[in-house]
C-alpha positions as a Markdown table, in Angstrom:
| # | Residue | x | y | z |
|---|---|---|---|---|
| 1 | Unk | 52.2 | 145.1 | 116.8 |
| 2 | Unk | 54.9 | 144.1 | 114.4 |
| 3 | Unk | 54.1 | 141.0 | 112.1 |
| 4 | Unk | 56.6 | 139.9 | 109.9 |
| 5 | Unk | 55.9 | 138.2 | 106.6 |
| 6 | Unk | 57.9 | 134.7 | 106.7 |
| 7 | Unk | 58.2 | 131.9 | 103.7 |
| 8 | Unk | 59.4 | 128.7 | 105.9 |
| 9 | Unk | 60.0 | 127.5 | 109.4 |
| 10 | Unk | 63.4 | 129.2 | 109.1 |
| 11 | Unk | 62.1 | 132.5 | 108.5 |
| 12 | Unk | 59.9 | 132.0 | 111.6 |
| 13 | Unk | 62.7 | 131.1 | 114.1 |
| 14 | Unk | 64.5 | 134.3 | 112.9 |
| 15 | Unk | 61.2 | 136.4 | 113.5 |
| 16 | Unk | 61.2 | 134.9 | 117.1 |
| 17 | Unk | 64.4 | 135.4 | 117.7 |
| 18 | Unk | 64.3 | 138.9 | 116.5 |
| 19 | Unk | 61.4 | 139.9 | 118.8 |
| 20 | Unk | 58.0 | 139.7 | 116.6 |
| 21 | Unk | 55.4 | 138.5 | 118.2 |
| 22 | Unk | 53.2 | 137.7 | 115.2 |
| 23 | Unk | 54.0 | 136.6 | 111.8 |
| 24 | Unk | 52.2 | 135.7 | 108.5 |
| 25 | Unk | 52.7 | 132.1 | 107.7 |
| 26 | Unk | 53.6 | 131.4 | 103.4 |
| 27 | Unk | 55.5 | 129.5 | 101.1 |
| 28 | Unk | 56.2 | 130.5 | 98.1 |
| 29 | Unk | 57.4 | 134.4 | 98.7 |
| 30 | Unk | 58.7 | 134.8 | 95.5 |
| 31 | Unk | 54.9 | 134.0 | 93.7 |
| 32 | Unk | 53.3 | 136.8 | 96.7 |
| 33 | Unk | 52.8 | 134.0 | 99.5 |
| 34 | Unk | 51.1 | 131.0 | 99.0 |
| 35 | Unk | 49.7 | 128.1 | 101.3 |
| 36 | Unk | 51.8 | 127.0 | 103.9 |
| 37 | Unk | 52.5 | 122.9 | 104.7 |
| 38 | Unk | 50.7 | 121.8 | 107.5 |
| 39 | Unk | 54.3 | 120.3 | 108.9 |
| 40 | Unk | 56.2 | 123.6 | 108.5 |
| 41 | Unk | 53.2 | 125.3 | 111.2 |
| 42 | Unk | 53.2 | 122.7 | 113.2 |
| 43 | Unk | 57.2 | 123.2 | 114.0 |
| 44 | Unk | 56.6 | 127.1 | 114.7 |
| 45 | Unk | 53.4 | 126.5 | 116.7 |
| 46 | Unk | 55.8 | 123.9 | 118.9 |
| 47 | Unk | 58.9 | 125.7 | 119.0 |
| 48 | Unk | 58.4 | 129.6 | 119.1 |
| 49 | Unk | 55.5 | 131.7 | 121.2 |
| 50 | Unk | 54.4 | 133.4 | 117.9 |
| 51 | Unk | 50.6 | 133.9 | 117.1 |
| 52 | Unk | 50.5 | 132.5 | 113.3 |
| 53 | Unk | 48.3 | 133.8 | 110.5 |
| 54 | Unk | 48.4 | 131.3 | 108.1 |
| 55 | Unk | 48.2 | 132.3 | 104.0 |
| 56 | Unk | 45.2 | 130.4 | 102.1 |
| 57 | Unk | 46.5 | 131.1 | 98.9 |
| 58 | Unk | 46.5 | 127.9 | 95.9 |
| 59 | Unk | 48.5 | 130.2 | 93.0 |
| 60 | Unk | 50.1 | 133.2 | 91.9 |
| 61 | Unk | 48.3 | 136.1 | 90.4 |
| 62 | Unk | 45.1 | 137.6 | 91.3 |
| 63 | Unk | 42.3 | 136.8 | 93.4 |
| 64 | Unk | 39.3 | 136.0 | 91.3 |
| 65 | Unk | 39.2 | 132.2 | 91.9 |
| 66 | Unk | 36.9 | 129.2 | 90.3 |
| 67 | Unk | 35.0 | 127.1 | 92.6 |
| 68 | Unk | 37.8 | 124.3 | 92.3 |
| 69 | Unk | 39.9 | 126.7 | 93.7 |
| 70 | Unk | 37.8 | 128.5 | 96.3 |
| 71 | Unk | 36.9 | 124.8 | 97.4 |
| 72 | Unk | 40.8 | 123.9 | 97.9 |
| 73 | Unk | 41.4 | 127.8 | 99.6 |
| 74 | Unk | 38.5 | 126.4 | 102.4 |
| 75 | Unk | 40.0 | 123.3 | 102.7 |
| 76 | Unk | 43.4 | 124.2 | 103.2 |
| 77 | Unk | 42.0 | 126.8 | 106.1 |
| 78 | Unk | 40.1 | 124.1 | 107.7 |
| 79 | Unk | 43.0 | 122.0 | 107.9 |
| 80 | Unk | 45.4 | 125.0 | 108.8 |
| 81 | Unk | 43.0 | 126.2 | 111.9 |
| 82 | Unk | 42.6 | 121.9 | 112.9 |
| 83 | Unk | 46.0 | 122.3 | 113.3 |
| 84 | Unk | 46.8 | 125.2 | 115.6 |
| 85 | Unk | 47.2 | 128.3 | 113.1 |
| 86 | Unk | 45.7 | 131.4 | 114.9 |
| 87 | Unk | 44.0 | 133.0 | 111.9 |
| 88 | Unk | 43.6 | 132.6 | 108.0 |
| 89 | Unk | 44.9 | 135.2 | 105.8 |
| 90 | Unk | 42.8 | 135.3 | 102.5 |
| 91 | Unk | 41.8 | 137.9 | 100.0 |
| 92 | Unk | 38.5 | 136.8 | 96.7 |
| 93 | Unk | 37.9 | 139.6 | 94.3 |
| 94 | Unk | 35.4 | 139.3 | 91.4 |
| 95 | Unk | 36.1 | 139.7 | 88.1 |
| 96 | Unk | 34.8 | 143.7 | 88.5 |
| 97 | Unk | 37.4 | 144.0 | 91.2 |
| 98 | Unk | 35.1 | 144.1 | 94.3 |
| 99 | Unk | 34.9 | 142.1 | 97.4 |
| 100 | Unk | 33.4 | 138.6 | 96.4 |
| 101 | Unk | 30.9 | 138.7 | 99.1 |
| 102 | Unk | 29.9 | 134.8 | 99.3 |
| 103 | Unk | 33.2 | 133.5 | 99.5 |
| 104 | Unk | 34.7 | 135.8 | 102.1 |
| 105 | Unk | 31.8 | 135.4 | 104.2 |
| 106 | Unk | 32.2 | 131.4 | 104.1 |
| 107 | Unk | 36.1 | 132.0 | 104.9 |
| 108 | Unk | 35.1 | 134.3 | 107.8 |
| 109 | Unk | 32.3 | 131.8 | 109.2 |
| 110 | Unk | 35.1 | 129.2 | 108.8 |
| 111 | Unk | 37.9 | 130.9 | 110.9 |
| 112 | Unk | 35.5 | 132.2 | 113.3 |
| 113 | Unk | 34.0 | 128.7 | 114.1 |
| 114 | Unk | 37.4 | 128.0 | 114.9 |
| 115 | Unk | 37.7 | 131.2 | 117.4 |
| 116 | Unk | 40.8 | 132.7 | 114.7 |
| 117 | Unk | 41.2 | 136.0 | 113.0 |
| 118 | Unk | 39.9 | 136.5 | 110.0 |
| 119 | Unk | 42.9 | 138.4 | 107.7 |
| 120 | Unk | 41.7 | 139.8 | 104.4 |
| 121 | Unk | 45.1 | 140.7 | 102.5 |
| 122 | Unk | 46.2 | 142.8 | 99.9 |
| 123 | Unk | 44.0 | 141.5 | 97.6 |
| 124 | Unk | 42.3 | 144.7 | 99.1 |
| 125 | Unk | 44.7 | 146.8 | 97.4 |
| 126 | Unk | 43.5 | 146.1 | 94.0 |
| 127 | Unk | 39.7 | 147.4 | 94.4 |
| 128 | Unk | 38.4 | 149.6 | 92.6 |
| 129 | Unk | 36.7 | 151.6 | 95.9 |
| 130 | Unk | 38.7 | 150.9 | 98.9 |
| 131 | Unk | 35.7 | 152.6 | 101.1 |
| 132 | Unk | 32.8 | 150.5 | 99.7 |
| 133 | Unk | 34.9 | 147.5 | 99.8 |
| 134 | Unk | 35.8 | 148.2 | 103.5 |
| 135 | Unk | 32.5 | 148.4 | 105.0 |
| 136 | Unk | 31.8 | 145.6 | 103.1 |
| 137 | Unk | 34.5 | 143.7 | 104.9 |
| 138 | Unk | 33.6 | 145.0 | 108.2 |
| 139 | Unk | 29.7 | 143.7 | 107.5 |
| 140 | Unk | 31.3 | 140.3 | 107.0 |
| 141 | Unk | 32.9 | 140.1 | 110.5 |
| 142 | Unk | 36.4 | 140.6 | 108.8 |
| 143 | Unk | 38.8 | 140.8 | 111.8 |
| 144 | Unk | 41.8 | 142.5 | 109.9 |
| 145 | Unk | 42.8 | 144.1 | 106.5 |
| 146 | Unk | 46.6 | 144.5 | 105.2 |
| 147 | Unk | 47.1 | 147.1 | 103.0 |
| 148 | Unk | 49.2 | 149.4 | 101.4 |
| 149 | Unk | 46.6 | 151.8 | 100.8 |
| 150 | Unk | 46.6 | 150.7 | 97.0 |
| 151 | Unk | 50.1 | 151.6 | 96.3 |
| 152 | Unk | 53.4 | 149.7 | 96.0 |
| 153 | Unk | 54.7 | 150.8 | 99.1 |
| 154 | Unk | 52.6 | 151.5 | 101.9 |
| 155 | Unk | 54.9 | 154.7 | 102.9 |
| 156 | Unk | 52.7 | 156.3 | 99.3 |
| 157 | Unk | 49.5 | 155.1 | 100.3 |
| 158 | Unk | 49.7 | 157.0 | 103.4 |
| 159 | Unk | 47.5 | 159.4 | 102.8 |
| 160 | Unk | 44.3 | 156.3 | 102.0 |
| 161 | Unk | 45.5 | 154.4 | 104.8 |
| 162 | Unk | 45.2 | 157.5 | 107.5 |
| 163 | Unk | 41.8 | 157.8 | 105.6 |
| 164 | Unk | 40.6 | 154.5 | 106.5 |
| 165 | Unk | 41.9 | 154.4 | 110.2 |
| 166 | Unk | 40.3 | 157.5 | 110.7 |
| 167 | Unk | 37.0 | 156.3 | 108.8 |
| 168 | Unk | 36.7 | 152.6 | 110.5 |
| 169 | Unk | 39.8 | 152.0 | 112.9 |
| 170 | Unk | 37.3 | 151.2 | 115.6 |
| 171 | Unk | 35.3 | 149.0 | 113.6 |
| 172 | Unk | 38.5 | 147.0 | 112.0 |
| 173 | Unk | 42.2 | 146.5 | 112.3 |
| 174 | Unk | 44.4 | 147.6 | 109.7 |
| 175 | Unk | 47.5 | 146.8 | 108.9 |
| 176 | Unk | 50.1 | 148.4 | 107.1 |
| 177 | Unk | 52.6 | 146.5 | 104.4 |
| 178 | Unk | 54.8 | 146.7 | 101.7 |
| 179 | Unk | 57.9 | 148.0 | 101.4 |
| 180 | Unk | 57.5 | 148.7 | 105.7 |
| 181 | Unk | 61.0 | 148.8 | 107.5 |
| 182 | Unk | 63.0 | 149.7 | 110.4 |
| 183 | Unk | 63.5 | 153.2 | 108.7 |
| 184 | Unk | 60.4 | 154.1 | 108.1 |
| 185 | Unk | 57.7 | 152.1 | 110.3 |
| 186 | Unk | 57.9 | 154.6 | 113.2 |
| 187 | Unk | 57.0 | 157.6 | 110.9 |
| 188 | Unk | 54.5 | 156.3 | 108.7 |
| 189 | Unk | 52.8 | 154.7 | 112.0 |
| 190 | Unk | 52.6 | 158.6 | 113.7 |
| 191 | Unk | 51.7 | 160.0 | 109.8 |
| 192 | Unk | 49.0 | 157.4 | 109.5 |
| 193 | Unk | 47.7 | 156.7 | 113.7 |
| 194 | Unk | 48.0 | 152.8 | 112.5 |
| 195 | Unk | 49.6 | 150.3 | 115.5 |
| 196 | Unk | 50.5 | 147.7 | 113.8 |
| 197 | Unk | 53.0 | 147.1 | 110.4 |
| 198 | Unk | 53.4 | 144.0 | 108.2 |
| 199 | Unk | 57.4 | 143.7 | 107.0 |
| 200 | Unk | 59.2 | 141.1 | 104.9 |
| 201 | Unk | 62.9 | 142.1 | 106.8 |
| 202 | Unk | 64.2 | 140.6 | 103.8 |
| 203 | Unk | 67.6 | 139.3 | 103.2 |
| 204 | Unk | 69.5 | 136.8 | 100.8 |
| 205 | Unk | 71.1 | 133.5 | 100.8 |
| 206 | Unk | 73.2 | 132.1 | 98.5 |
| 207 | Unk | 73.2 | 128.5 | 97.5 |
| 208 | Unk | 75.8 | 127.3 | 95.3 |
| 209 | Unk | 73.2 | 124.4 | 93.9 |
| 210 | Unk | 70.9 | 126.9 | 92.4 |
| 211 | Unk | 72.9 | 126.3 | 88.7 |
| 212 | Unk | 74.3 | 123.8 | 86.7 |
| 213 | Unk | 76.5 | 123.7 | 83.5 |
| 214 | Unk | 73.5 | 123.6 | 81.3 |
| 215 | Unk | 70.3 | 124.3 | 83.7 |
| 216 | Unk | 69.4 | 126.9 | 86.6 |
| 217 | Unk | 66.0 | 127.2 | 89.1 |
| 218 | Unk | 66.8 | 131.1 | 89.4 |
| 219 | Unk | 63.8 | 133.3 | 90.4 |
| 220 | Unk | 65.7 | 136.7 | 92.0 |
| 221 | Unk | 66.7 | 139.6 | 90.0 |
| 222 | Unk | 70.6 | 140.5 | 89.7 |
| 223 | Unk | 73.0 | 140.4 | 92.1 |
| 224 | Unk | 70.7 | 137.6 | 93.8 |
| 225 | Unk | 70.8 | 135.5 | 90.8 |
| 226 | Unk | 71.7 | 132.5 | 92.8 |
| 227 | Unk | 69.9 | 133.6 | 96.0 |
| 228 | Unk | 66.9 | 132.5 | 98.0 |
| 229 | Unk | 65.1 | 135.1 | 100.1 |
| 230 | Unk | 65.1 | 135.2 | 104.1 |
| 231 | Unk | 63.9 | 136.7 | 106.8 |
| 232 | Unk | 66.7 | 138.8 | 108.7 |
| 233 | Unk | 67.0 | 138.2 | 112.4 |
| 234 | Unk | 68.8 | 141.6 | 112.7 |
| 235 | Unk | 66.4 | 143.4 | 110.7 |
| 236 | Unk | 63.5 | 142.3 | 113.0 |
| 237 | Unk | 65.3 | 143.0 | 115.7 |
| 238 | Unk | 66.0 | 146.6 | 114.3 |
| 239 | Unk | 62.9 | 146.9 | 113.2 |
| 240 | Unk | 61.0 | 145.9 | 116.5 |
| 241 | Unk | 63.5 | 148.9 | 118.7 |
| 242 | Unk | 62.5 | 151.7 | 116.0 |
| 243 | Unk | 58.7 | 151.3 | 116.4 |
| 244 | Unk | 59.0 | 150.9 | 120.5 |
């Protein structure tokens, strides 16, 4: 299974075009995904075959959320899963960096009444014991955990993530992100036994509007100074033929 990480409805028709079958529905890429619209999953769920797993996210940052917040993650979900999303990704840490038991078990109860997959995401890969903190997520009903095997790139946190599908890959998905591509998903799948891979297949667009004489709204690093990010329809594509 190839899911690709996309930021608008653009990035989804690109993903559909390019072969994936599932993607992870943001906005907001640049901040590490946040909450999609309910209008921009609406036009994927009506105009590509792709199973969606929406982000529940309300901010940048970390995962340790106030009850204002957590109330707003639920809500979002509910309103995400009343409108055809096919699962919820969602990560809550406490302050001592475990898995916040109460609230992911009220996000799991929530998807599940809705017959959706319940995605904890790389919120996972900033606990402090990945093992504890899996088996606690499996306890909870958790359907699927993205990691990177808590490093940057998922290719260096082979050797945890090989770990944890040997330890509880019939117990749980996992799924493999960050810094995943079409050069390197078809050897860390056969280093690691993993089936599935989570990829940005990031490119850039320019637009010309992104500065003025005296202002900019620039977020990307040089050269992309006056770039947005995208999902590539070729990279997919490339991506989905080297893990076949």
């Amino acid at each position: 299974m190839i899911e690709i990480c996309c930021g608008s409805y653009e990035d989804a028709l690109a993903a559909w075009r390019g072969g994936a079958e599932r993607i992870e529905l943001n906005s907001a890429l640049a901040l590490g995904g946040l909450t999609p619209s309910i209008g921009c999953l609406k036009l994927v769920k009506a105009n590509t075959g792709l199973k969606v797993i929406s982000m529940s996210r309300p901010r940048a940052a970390g995962f340790c959320y106030t009850e204002g917040e957590t109330e707003q993650l639920l809500a979002d979900a509910k309103e995400l899963m009343e409108n055809g999303s096919d699962g919820i990704a969602f990560g809550f840490l406490t302050e001592e960096r475990q898995v916040d038991v109460e609230k992911t078990r009220a996000m799991v109860e929530l998807v599940h009444r809705y017959h959706g997959e319940a995605v904890f995401h790389r919120a996972f890969d900033c606990v402090t014991d990945p093992m504890a903190a899996m088996e606690t997520l499996i306890s909870l009903g958790v359907d699927r955990v993205l990691t990177s095997g808590l490093k940057e790139k998922a290719v260096d946190g082979a050797p945890l993530l090989k770990e944890l599908w040997e330890k509880y890959g019939s117990q749980v998905e996992i799924l493999a992100g960050s810094g995943v591509n079409a050069g390197n998903a078809k050897a860390l799948m056969e280093e690691t036994g993993l089936t599935q891979v989570h990829s940005s297949c990031k490119d850039w667009k320019t637009d010309v509007t992104t500065s003025g004489e005296s202002v900019n709204y620039r977020f990307a690093p040089a050269p992309h100074e006056d770039d947005y990010d995208v999902v590539s329809e070729d990279l997919v594509r490339k991506l989905v033929e080297q893990t076949r």
